[in-house]
C-alpha positions, -999 to +999 in steps of 0.1 A: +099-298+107+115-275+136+099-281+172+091-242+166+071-251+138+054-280+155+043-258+184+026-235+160+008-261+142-006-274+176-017-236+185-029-233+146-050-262+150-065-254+185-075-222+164-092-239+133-113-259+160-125-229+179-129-209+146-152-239+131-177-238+158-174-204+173-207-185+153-200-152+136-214-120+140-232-109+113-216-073+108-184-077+124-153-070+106-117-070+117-091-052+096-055-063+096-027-040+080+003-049+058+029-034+086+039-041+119+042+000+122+025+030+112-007+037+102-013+037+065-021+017+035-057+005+020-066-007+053-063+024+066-086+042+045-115+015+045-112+013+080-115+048+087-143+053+058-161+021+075-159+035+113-176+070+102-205+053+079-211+030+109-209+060+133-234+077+109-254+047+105-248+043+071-237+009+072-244-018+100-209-027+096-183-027+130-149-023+120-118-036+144-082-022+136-062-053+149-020-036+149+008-054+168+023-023+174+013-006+211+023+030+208-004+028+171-028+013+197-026+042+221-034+067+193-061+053+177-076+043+206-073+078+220-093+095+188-119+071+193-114+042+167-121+008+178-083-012+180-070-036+193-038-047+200-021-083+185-016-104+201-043-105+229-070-125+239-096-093+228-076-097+194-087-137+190-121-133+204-124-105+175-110-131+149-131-156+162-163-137+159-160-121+127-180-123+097-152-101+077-115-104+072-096-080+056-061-080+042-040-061+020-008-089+015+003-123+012+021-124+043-003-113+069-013-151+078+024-159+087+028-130+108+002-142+131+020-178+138-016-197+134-036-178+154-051-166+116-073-195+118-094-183+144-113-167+112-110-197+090-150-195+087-147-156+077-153-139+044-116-132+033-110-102+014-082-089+000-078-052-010-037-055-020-014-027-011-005-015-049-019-013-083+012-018-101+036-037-125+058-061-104+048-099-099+029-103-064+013-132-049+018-164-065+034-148-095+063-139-075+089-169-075+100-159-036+066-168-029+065-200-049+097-215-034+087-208+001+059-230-004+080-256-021+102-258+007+075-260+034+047-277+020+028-295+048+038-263+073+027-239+051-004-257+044-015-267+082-006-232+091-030-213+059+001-195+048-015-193+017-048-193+020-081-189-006-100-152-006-136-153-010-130-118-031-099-103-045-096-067-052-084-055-091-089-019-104-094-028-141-101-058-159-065-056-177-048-061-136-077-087-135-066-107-162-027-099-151-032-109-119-058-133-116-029-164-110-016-144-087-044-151-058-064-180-048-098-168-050-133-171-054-146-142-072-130-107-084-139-074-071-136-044-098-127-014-076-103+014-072-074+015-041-093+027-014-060+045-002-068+072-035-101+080-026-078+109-005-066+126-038-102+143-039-105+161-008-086+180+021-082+151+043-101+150+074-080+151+113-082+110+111-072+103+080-041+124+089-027+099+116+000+082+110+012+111+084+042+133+089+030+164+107+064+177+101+073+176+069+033+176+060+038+215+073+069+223+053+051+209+022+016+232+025+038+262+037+061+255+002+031+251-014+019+286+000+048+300-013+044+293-048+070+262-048+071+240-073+069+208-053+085+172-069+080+137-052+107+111-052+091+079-040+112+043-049+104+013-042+125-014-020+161-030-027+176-056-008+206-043+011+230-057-014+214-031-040+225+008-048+197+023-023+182+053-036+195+078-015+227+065-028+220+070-065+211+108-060+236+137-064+221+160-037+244+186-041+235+189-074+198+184-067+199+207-042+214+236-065+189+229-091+161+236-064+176+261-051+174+280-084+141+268-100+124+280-064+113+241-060+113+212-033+119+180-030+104+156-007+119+119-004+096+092+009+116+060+018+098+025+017+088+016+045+115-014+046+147+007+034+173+015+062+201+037+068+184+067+047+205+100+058+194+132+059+202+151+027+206+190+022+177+207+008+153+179+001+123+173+030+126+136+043+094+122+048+092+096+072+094+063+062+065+045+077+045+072+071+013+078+055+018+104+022-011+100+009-027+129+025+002+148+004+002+133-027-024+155-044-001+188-032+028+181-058+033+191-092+050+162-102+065+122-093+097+105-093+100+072-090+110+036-104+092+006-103+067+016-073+029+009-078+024+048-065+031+059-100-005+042-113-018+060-082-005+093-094-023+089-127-051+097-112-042+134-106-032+136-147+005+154-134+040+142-147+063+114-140+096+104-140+108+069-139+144+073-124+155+034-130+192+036-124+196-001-117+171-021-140+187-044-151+196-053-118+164-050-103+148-071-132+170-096-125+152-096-088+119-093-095+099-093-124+070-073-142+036-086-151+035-058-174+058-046-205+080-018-186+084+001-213+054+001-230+032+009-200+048+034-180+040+071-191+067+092-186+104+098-198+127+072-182+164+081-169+194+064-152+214+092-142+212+124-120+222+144-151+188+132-172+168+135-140+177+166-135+165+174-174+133+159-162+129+178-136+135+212-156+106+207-181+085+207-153+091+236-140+099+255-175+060+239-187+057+240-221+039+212-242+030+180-220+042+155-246+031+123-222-007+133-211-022+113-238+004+081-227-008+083-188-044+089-201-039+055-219-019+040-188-048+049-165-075+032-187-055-002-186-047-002-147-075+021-128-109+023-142-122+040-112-113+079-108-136+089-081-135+093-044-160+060-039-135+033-038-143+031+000-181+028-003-182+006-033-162-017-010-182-014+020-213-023-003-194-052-012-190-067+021-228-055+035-239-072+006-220-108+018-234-106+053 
């Protein structure tokens, strides 16, 4: 054990003691996001949906936004929502208070160094950040080894702690994913995060979007564009990136001449993206959510957005130019193959074919495959994901 370690044990600990004695209030619920920047996520949308019921007085509920990131802070704080910034002494007096704690990842109790305790006597619920096919939680060997190698550290400091209610969209990712989670009891509900692919979003929910390239895609989409999504998910640095295994010139030709647009949406965690000719860059830690019901169709790999997508019934294309490679990373909880709805390629050439039969139309061979994809990963396909959850935790006062 590193003296580094030792020290946060001692402040984890001071924590735990406070937390155990400090009493809750009833209807206060502190939300803490997946990422250290930007504004986006499940979180997001629950906290945003919470704040206006409670404003409304629809629900007793009083959400708190905790962000470590300042400039977020100052925005939020300026359009009215209640944040506060991490760490502070307002953000542990929240913690220690609150009758809700909300999460959307595994890792949110290590980024806080201990002071997470402060809510050990909260209801714990996690929402997840994807409804997909990879191995999460304690599915995922990285996670499994990490507790291996520090098990008294990671068990005084509630790296991995138990959820009073786990999130799953269907009872198939239920039954998937139940090991994945230490938990009390299930939650069936959709990802809070789609309940925007049913309405115009409001001024709110459009923080932490790109305004820039949010107005290059509605004015495309005023011009009659055809308008294609490539969204991958994240590689270790030693990986092809994805900008890397795209021909742009290429790309940007075909565009060009099928009167279409692109729009690449990094992960959050990829670095060194460039700018590319003729294809919109959306900013990486970026919200494009509020966009994702404008296009006509989604590219992407292994990314949970793809069971996202399915919701608005449009086509995909599973551009997996390095899976074996990735497989050999990180693994699926569900047959790859067998699950995902749409054609998959490997090489500019076949995505580019892809890409074509979109815009030519014609006969929508895969709409009875994502039909049957989206009854075994989402059985919600409304805009009341939000609500449901908020009558969730009103209900556990």
């Amino acid at each position: 054990m590193t003296l580094e370690q030792f020290s946060r044990i001692l402040t984890a600990q001071f924590w735990r003691c406070l937390g155990l004695i400090m009493p809750r209030q009833r209807n206060a619920v502190v939300l803490i996001p997946r990422k250290r920047t930007g504004f986006s996520g499940n979180v997001k949308y629950l906290f945003l949906a919470m704040q206006r019921a409670h404003q409304t007085g629809q629900t007793p509920l009083r959400p708190t936004y905790l962000t470590p990131d300042p400039a977020l802070a100052q925005t939020l704080s300026e359009a009215g929502l209640p944040v506060v910034l991490f760490p502070s002494w307002r953000a542990m007096w929240a913690l220690l208070r609150c009758r809700f704690l909300v999460v959307e990842d595994t890792l949110w109790s290590q980024r806080m160094e201990g002071r997470n305790l402060a809510a050990i006597r909260a209801f714990r619920f996690q929402l997840w950040h994807g409804n997909g096919i990879k191995t999460i939680g304690w599915e995922n060997p990285k996670v499994v080894n990490a507790q291996q190698e520090n098990p008294y550290v990671s068990r005084l400091l509630d790296w991995h702690p138990r959820y009073d209610a786990v999130c799953f969209a269907s009872e198939t990712q239920l039954r998937e994913r139940r090991s994945a989670f230490r938990f009390r009891a299930p939650f069936l509900n959709g990802q809070p995060r789609n309940d925007s692919l049913f309405a115009p979003p409001d001024p709110l929910v459009l923080l932490g979007s790109d305004t820039d390239a949010m107005a290059r895609i509605e004015a495309a989409v005023a011009q009659g564009k055809r308008l294609f999504l490539y969204a991958p998910t994240w590689r270790p640095r030693d990986m092809t990136q994805p900008f890397e295994a795209l021909d742009t010139d290429r790309i940007a030709a075909f565009l060009k001449q099928a009167n279409a647009v692109l729009v690449y949406k990094p992960h959050p965690k990829e670095s060194g993206t460039p700018k590319m000719k003729g294809i919109i860059r959306f900013r990486k830690s970026a919200d494009i959510y509020p966009a994702l019901r404008h296009f006509d169709a989604l590219i992407t790999d292994y990314s949970s957005i793809f069971s996202d997508f399915l919701l608005l019934d449009r086509p995909i294309i599973f551009y997996t130019y390095d899976r074996q490679q990735y497989e050999a990373n990180r693994k699926f909880m569900h047959e790859f193959d067998r699950l995902v709805p749409g054609p998959i390629v490997d090489s500019t050439e076949a995505l580019l074919a892809g890409m074509r039969r979109v815009v030519e139309g014609g006969e929508d061979i895969w709409s009875e495959k994502r039909a049957l994809s989206l009854d075994l990963l989402d059985a919600f396909r409304d805009d009341k994901s939000c609500k449901r959850a908020i009558t969730y935790l009103e209900e556990h006062r």
